[in-house]
N, CA, C and O atoms as a Maestro MAE file, in Angstrom:
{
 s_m_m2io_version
 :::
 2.0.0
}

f_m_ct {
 s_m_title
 :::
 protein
 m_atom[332] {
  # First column is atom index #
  i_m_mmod_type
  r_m_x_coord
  r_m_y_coord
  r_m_z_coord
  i_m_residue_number
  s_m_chain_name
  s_m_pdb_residue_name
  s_m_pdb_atom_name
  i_m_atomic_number
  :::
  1 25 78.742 135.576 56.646 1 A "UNK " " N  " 7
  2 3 78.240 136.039 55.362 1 A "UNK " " CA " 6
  3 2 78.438 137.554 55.232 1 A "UNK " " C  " 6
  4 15 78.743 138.051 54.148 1 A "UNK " " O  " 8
  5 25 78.276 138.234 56.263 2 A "UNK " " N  " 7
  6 3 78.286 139.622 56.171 2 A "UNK " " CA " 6
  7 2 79.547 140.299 56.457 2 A "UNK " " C  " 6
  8 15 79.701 141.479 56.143 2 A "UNK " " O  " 8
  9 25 80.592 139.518 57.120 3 A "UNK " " N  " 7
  10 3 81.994 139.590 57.107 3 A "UNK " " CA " 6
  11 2 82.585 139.376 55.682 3 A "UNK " " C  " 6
  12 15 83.405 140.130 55.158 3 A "UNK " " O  " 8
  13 25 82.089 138.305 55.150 4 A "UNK " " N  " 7
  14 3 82.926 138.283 53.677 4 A "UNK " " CA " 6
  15 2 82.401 138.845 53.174 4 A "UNK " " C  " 6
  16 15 82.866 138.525 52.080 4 A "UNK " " O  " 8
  17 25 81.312 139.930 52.832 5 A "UNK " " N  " 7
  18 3 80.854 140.760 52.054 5 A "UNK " " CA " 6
  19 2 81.588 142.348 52.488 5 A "UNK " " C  " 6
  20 15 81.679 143.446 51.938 5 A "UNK " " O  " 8
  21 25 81.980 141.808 53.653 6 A "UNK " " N  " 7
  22 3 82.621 143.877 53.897 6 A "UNK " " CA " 6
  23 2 83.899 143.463 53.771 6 A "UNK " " C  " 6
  24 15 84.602 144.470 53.859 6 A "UNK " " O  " 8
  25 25 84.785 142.181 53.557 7 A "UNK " " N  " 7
  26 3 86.187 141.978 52.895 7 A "UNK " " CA " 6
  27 2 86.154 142.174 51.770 7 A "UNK " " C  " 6
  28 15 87.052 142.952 51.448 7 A "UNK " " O  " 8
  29 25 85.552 141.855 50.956 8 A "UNK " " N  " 7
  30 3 85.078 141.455 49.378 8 A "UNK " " CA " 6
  31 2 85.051 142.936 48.961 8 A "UNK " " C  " 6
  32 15 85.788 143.277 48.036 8 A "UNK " " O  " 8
  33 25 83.880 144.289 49.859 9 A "UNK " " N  " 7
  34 3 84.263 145.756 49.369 9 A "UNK " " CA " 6
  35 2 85.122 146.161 49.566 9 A "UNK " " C  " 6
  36 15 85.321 147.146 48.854 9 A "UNK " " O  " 8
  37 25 86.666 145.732 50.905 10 A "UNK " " N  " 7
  38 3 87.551 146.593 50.936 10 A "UNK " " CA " 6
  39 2 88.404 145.939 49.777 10 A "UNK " " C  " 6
  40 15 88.859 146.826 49.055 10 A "UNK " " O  " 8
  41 25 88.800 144.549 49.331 11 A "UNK " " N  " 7
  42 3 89.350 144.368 48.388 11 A "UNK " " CA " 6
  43 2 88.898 145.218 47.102 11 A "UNK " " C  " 6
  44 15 89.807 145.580 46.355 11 A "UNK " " O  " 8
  45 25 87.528 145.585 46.759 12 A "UNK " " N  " 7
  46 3 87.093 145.839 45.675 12 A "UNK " " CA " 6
  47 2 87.637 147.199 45.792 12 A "UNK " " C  " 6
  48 15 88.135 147.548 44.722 12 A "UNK " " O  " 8
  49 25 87.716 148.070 46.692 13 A "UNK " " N  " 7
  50 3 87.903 149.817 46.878 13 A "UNK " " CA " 6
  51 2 90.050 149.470 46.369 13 A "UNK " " C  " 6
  52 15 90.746 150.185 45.647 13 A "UNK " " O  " 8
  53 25 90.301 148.686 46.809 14 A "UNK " " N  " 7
  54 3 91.576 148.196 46.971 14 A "UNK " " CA " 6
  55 2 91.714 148.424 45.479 14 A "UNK " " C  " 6
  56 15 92.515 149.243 45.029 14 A "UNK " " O  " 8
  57 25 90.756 147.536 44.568 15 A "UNK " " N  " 7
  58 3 91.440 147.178 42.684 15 A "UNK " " CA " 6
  59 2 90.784 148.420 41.894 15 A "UNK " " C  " 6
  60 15 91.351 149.146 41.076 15 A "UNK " " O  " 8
  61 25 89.379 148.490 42.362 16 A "UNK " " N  " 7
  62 3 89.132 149.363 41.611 16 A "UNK " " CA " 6
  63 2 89.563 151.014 42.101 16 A "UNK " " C  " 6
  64 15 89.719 151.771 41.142 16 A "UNK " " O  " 8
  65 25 89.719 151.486 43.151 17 A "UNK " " N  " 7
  66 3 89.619 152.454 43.142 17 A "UNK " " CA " 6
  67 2 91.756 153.041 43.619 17 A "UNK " " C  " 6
  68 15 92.206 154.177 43.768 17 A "UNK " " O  " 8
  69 25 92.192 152.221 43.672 18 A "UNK " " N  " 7
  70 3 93.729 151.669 43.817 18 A "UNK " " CA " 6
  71 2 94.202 152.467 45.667 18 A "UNK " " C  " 6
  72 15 95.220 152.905 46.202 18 A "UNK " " O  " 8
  73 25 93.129 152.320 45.946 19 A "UNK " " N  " 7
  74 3 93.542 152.790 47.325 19 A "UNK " " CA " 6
  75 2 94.099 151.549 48.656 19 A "UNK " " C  " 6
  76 15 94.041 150.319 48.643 19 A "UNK " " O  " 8
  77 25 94.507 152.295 49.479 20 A "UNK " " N  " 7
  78 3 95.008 151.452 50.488 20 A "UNK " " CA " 6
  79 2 94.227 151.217 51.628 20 A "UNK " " C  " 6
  80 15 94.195 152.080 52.505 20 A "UNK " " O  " 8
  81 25 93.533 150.078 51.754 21 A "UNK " " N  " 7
  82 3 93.002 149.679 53.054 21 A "UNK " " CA " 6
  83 2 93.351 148.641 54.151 21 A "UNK " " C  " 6
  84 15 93.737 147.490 53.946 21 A "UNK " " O  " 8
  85 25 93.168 149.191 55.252 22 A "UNK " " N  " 7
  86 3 93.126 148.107 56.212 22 A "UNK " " CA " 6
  87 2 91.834 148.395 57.336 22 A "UNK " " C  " 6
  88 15 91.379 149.379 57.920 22 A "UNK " " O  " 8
  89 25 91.565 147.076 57.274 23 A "UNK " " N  " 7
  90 3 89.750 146.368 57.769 23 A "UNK " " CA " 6
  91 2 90.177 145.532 59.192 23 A "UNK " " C  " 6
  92 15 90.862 144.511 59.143 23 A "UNK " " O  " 8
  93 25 89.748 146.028 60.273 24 A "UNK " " N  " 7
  94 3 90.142 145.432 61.385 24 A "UNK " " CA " 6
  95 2 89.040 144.751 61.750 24 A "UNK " " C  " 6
  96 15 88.086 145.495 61.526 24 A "UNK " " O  " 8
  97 25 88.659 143.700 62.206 25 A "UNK " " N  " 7
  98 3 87.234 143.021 63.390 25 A "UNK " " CA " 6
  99 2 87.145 142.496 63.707 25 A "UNK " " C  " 6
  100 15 87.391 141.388 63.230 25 A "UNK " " O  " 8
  101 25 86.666 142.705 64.940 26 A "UNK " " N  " 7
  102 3 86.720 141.649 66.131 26 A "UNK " " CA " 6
  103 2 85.037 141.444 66.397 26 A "UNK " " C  " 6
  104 15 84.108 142.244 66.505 26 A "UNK " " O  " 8
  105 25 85.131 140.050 66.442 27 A "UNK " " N  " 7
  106 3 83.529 139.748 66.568 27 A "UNK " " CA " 6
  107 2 83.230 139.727 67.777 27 A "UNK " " C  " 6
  108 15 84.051 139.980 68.658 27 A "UNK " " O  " 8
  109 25 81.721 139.350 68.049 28 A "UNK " " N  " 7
  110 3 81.522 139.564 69.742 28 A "UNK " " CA " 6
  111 2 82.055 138.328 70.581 28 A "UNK " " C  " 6
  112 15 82.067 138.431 71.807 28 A "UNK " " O  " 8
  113 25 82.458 137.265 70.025 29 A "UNK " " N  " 7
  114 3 83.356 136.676 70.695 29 A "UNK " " CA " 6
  115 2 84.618 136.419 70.641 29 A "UNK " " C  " 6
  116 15 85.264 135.384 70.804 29 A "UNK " " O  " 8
  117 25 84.950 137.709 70.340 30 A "UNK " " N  " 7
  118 3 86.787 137.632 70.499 30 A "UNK " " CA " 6
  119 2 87.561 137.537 68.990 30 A "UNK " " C  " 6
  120 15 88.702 137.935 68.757 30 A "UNK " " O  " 8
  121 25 86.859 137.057 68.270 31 A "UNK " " N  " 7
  122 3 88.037 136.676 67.084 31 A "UNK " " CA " 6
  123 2 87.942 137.812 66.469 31 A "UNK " " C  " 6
  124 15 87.021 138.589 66.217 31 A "UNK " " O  " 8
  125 25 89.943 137.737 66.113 32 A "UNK " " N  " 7
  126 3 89.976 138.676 65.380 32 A "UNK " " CA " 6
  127 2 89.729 138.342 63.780 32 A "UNK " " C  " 6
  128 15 89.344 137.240 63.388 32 A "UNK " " O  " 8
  129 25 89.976 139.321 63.029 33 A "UNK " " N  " 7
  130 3 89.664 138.626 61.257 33 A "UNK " " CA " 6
  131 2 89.966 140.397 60.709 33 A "UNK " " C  " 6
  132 15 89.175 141.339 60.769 33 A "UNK " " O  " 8
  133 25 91.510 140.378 60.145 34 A "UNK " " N  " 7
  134 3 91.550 141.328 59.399 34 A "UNK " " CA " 6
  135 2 91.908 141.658 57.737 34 A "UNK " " C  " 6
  136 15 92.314 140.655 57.151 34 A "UNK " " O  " 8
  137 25 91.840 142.658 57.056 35 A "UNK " " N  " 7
  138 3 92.555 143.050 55.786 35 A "UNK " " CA " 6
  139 2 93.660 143.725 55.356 35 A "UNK " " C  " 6
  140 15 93.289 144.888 55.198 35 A "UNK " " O  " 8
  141 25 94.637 143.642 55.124 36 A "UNK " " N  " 7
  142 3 95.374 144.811 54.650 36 A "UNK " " CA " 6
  143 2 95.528 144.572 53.088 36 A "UNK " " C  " 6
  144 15 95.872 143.502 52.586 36 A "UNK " " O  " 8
  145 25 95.213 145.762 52.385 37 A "UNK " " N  " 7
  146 3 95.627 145.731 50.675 37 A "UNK " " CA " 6
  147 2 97.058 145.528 50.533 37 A "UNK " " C  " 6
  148 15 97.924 146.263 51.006 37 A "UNK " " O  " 8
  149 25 97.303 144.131 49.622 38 A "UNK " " N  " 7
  150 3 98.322 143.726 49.081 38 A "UNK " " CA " 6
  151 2 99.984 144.922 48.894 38 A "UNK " " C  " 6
  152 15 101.200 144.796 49.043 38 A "UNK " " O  " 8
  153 25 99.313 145.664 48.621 39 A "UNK " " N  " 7
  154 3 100.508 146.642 47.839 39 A "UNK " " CA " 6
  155 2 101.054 147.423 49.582 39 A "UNK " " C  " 6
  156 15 102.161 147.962 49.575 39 A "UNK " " O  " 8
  157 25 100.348 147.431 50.776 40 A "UNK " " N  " 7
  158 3 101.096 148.087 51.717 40 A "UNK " " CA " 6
  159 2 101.221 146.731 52.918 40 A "UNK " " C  " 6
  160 15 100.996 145.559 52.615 40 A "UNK " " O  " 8
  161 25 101.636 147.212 54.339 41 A "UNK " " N  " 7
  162 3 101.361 146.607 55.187 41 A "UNK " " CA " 6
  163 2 100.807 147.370 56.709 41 A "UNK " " C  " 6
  164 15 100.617 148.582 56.607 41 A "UNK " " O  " 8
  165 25 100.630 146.953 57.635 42 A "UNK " " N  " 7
  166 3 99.796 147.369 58.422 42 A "UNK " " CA " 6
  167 2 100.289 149.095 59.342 42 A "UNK " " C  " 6
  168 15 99.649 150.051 59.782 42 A "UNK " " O  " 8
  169 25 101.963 148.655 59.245 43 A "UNK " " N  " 7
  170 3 102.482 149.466 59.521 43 A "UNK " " CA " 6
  171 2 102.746 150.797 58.579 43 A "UNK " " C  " 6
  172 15 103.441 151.773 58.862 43 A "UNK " " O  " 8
  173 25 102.361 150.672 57.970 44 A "UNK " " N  " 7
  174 3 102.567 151.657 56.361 44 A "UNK " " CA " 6
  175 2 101.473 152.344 56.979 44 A "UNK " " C  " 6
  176 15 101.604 153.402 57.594 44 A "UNK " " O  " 8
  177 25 99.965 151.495 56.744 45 A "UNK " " N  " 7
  178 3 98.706 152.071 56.841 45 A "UNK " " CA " 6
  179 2 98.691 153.073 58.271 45 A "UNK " " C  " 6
  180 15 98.451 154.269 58.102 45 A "UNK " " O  " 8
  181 25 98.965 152.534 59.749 46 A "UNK " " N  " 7
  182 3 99.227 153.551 60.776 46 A "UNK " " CA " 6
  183 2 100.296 154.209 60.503 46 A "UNK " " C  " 6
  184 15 99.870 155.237 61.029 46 A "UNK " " O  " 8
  185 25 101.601 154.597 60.036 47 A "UNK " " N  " 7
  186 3 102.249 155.501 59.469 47 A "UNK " " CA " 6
  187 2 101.000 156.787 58.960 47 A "UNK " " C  " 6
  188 15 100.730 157.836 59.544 47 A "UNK " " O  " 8
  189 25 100.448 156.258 57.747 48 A "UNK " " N  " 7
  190 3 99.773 157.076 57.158 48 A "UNK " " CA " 6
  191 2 98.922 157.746 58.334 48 A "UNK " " C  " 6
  192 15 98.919 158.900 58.761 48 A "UNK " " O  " 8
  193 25 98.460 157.016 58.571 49 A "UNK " " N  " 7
  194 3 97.092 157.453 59.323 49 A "UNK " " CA " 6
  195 2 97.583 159.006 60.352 49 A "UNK " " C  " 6
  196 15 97.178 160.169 60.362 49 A "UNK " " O  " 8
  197 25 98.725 158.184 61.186 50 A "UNK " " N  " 7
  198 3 99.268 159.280 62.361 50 A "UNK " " CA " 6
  199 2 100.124 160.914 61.285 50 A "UNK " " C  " 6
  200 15 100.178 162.073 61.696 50 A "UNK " " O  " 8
  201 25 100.588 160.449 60.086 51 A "UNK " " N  " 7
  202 3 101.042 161.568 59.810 51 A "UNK " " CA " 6
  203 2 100.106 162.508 58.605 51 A "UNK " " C  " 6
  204 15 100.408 163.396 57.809 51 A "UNK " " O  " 8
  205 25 98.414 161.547 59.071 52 A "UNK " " N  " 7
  206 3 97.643 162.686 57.972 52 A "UNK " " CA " 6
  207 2 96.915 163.479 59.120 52 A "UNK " " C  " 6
  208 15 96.515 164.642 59.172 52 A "UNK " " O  " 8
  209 25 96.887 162.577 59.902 53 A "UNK " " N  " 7
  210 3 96.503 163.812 61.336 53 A "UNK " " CA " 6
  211 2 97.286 164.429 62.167 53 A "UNK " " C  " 6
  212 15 96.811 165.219 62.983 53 A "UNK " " O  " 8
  213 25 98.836 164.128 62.086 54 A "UNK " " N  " 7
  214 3 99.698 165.293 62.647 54 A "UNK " " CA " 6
  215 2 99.682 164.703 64.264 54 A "UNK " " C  " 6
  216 15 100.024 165.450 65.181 54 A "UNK " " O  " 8
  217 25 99.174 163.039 64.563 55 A "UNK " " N  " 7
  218 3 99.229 162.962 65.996 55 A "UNK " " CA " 6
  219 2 100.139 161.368 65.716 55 A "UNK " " C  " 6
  220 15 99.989 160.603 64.764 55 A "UNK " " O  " 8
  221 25 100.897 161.250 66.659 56 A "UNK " " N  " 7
  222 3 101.348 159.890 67.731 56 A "UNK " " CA " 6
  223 2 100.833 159.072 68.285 56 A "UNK " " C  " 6
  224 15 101.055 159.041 69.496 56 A "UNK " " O  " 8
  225 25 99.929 158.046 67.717 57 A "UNK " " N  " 7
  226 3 99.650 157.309 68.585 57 A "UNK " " CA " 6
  227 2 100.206 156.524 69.921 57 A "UNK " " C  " 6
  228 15 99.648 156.341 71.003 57 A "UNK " " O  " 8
  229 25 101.396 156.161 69.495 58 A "UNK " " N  " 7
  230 3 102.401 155.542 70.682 58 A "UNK " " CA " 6
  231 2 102.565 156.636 71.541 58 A "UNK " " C  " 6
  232 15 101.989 156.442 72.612 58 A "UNK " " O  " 8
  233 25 103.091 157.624 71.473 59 A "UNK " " N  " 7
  234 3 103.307 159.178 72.393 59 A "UNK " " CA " 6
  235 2 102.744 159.142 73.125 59 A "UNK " " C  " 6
  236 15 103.072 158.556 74.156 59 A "UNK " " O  " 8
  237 25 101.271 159.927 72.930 60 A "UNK " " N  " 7
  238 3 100.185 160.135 73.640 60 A "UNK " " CA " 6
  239 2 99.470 158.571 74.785 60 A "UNK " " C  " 6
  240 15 98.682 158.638 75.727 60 A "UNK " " O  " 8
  241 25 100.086 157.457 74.240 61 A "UNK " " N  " 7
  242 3 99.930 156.022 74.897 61 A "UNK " " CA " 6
  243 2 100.732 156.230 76.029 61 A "UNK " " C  " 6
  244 15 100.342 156.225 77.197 61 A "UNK " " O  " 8
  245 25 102.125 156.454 75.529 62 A "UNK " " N  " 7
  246 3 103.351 156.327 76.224 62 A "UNK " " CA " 6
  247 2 103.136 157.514 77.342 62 A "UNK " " C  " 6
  248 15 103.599 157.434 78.480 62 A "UNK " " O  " 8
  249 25 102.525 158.400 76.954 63 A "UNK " " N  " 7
  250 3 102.542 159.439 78.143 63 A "UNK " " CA " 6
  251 2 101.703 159.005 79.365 63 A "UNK " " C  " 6
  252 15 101.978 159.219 80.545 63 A "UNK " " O  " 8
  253 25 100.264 158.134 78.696 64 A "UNK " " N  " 7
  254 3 99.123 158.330 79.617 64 A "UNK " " CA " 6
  255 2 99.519 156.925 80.898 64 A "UNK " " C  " 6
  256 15 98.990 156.737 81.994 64 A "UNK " " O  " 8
  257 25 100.766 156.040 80.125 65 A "UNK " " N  " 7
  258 3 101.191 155.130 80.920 65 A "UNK " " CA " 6
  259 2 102.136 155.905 82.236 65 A "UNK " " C  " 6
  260 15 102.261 155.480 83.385 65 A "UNK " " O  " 8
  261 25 102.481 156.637 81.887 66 A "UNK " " N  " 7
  262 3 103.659 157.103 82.518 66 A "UNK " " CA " 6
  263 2 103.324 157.967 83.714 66 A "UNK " " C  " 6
  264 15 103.913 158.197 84.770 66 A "UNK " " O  " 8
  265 25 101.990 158.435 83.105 67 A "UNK " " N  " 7
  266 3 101.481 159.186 84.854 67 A "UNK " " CA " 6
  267 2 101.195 157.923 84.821 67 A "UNK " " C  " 6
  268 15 102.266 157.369 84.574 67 A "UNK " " O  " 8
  269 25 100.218 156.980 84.946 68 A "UNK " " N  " 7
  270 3 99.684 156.347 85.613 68 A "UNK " " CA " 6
  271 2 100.630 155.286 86.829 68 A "UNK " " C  " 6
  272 15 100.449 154.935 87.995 68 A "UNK " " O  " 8
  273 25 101.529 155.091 85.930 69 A "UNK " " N  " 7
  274 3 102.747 154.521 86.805 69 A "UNK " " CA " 6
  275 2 103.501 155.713 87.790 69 A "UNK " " C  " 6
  276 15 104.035 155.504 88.880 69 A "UNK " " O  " 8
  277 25 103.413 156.681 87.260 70 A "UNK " " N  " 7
  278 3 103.847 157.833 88.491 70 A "UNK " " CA " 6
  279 2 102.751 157.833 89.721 70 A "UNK " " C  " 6
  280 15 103.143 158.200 90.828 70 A "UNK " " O  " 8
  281 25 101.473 157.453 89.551 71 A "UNK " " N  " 7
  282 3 100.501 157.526 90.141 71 A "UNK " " CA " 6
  283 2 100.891 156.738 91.293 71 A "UNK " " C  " 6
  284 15 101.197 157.161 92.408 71 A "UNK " " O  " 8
  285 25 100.834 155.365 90.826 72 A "UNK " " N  " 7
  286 3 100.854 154.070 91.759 72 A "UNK " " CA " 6
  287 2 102.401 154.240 92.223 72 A "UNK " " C  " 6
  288 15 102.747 153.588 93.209 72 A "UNK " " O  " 8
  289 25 102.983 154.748 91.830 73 A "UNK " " N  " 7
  290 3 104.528 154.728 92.289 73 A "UNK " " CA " 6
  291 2 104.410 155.717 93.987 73 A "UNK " " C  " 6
  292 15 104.976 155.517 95.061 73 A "UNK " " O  " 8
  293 25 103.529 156.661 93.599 74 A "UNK " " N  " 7
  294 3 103.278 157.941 95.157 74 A "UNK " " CA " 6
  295 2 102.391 157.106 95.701 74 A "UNK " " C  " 6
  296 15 102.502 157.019 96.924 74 A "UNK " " O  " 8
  297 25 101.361 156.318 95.106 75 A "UNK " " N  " 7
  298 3 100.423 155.516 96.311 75 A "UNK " " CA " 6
  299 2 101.125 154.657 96.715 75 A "UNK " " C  " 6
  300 15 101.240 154.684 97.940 75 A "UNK " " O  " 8
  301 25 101.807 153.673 96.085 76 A "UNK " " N  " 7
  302 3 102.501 152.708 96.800 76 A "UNK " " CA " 6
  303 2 103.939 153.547 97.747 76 A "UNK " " C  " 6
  304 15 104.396 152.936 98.713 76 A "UNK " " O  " 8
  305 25 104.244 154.245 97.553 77 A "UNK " " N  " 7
  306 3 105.202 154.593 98.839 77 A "UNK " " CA " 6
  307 2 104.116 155.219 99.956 77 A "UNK " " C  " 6
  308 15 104.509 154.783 101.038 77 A "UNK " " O  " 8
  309 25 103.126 155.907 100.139 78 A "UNK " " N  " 7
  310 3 103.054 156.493 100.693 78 A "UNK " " CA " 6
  311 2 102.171 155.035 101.510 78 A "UNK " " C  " 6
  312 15 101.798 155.286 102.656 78 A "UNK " " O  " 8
  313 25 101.977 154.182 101.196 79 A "UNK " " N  " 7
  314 3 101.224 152.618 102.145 79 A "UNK " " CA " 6
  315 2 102.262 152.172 102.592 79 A "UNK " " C  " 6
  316 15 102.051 151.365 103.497 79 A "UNK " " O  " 8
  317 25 103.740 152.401 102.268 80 A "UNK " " N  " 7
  318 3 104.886 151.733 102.710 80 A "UNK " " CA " 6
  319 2 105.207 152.695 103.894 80 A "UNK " " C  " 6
  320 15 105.865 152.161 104.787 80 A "UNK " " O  " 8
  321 25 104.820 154.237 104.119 81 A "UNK " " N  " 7
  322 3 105.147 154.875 104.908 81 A "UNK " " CA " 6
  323 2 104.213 154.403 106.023 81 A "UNK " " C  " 6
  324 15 104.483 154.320 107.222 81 A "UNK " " O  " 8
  325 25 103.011 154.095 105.381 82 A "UNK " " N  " 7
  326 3 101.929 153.944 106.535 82 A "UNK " " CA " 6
  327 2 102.261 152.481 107.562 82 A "UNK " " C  " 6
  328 15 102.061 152.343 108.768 82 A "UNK " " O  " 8
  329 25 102.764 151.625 106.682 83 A "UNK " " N  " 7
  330 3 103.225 150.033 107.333 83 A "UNK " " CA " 6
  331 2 104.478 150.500 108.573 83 A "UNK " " C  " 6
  332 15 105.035 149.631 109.243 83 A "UNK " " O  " 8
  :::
 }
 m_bond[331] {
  # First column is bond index #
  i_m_from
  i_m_to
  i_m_order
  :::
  1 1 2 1
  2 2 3 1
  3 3 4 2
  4 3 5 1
  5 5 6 1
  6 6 7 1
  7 7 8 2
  8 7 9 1
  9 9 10 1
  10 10 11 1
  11 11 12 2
  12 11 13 1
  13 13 14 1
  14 14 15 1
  15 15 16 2
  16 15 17 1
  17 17 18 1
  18 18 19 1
  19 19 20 2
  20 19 21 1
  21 21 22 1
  22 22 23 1
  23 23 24 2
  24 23 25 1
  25 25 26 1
  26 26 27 1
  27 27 28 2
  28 27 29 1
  29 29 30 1
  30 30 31 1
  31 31 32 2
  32 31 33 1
  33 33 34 1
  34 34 35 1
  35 35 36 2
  36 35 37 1
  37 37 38 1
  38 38 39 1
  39 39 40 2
  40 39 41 1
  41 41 42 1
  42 42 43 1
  43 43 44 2
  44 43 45 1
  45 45 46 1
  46 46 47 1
  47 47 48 2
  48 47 49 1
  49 49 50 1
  50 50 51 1
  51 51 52 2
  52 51 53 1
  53 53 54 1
  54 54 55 1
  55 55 56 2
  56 55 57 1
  57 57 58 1
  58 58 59 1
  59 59 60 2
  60 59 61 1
  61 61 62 1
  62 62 63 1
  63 63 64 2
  64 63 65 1
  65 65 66 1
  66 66 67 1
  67 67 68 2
  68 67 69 1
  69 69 70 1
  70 70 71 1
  71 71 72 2
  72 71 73 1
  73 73 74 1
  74 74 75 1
  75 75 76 2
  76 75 77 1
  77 77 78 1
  78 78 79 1
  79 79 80 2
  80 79 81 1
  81 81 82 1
  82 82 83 1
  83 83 84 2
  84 83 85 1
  85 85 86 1
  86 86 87 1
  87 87 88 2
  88 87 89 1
  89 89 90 1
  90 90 91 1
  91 91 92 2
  92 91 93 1
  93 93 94 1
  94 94 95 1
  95 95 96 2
  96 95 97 1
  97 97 98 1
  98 98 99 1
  99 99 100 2
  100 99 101 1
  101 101 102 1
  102 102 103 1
  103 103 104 2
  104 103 105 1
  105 105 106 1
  106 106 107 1
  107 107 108 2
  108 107 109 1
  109 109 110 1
  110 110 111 1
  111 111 112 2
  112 111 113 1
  113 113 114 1
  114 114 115 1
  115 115 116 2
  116 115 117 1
  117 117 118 1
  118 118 119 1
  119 119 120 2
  120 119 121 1
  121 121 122 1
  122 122 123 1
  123 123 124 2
  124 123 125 1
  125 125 126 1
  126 126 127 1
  127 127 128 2
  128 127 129 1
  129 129 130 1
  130 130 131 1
  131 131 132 2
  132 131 133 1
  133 133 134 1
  134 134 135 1
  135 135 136 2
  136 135 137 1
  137 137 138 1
  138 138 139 1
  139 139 140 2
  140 139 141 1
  141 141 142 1
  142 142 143 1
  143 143 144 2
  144 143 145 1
  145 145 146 1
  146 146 147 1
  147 147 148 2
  148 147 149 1
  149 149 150 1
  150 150 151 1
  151 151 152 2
  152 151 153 1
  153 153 154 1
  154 154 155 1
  155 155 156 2
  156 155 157 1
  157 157 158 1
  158 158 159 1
  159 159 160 2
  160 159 161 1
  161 161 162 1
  162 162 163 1
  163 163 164 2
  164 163 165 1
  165 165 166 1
  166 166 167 1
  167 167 168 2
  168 167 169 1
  169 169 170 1
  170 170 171 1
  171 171 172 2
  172 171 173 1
  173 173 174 1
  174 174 175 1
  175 175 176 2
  176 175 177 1
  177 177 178 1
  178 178 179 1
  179 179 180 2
  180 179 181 1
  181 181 182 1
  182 182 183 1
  183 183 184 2
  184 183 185 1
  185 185 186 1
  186 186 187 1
  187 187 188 2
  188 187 189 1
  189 189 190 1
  190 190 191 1
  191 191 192 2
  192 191 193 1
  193 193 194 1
  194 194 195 1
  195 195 196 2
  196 195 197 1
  197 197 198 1
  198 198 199 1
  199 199 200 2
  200 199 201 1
  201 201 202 1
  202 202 203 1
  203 203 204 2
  204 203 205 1
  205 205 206 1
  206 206 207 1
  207 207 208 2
  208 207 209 1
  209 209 210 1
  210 210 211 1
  211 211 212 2
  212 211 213 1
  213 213 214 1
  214 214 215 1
  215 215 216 2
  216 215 217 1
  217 217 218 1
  218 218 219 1
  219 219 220 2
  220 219 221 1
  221 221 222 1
  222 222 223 1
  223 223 224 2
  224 223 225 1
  225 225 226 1
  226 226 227 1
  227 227 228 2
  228 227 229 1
  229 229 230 1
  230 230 231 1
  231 231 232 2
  232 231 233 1
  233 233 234 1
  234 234 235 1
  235 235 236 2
  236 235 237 1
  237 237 238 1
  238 238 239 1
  239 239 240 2
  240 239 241 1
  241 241 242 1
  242 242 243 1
  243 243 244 2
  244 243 245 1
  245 245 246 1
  246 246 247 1
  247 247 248 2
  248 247 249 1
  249 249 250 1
  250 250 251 1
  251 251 252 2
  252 251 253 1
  253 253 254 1
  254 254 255 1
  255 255 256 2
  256 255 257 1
  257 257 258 1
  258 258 259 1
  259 259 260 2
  260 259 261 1
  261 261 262 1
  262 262 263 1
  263 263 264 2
  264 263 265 1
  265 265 266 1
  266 266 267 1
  267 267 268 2
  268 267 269 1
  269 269 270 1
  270 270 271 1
  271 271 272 2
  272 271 273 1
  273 273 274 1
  274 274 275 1
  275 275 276 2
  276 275 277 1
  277 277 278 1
  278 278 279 1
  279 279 280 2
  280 279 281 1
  281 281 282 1
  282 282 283 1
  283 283 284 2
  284 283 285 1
  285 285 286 1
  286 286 287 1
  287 287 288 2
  288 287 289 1
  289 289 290 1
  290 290 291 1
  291 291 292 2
  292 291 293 1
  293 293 294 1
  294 294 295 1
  295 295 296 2
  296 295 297 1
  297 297 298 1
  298 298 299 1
  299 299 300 2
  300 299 301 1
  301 301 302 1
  302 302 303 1
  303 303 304 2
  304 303 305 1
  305 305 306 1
  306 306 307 1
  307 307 308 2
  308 307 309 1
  309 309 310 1
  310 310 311 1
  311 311 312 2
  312 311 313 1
  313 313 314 1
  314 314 315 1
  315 315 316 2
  316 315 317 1
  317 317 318 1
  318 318 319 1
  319 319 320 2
  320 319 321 1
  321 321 322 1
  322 322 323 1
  323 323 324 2
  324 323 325 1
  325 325 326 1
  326 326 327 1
  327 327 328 2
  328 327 329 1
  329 329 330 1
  330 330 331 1
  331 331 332 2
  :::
 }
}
């Protein structure tokens, strides 16, 4: 009930106010259930998002993977030195 009432306002911000939304949620057991306004798609909306704040989401992902795999890459040799 209270899920279709916070779809029902982003559609409404959507007609009346002609803006672009997308409504993500995940309930406490897992399901997802989202919105995107008709006129864009999801990828439009993170477009927007990353170039009204001037940041990368993937980048800053892509970096924090990359030590971390540099990480385990020096621990795991240095257990192979120890064997």
């Amino acid at each position: 009930k209270r899920r279709n009432g916070i779809f029902k306002k982003a559609h409404e911000l959507t007609v009346l106010c002609d803006a672009k939304v997308s409504l993500i949620m995940f309930s406490n057991t897992g399901k997802f259930h989202e919105y995107i306004s008709p006129s864009t798609t999801t990828k439009k909306i993170y477009d927007m998002y990353q170039t009204t704040l001037g940041f990368d989401l993937w980048t800053s992902h892509y970096e924090r993977m990359t030590e971390t795999m540099k990480k385990l890459k020096e621990s795991n040799n240095k257990l192979r030195r120890e064997i």
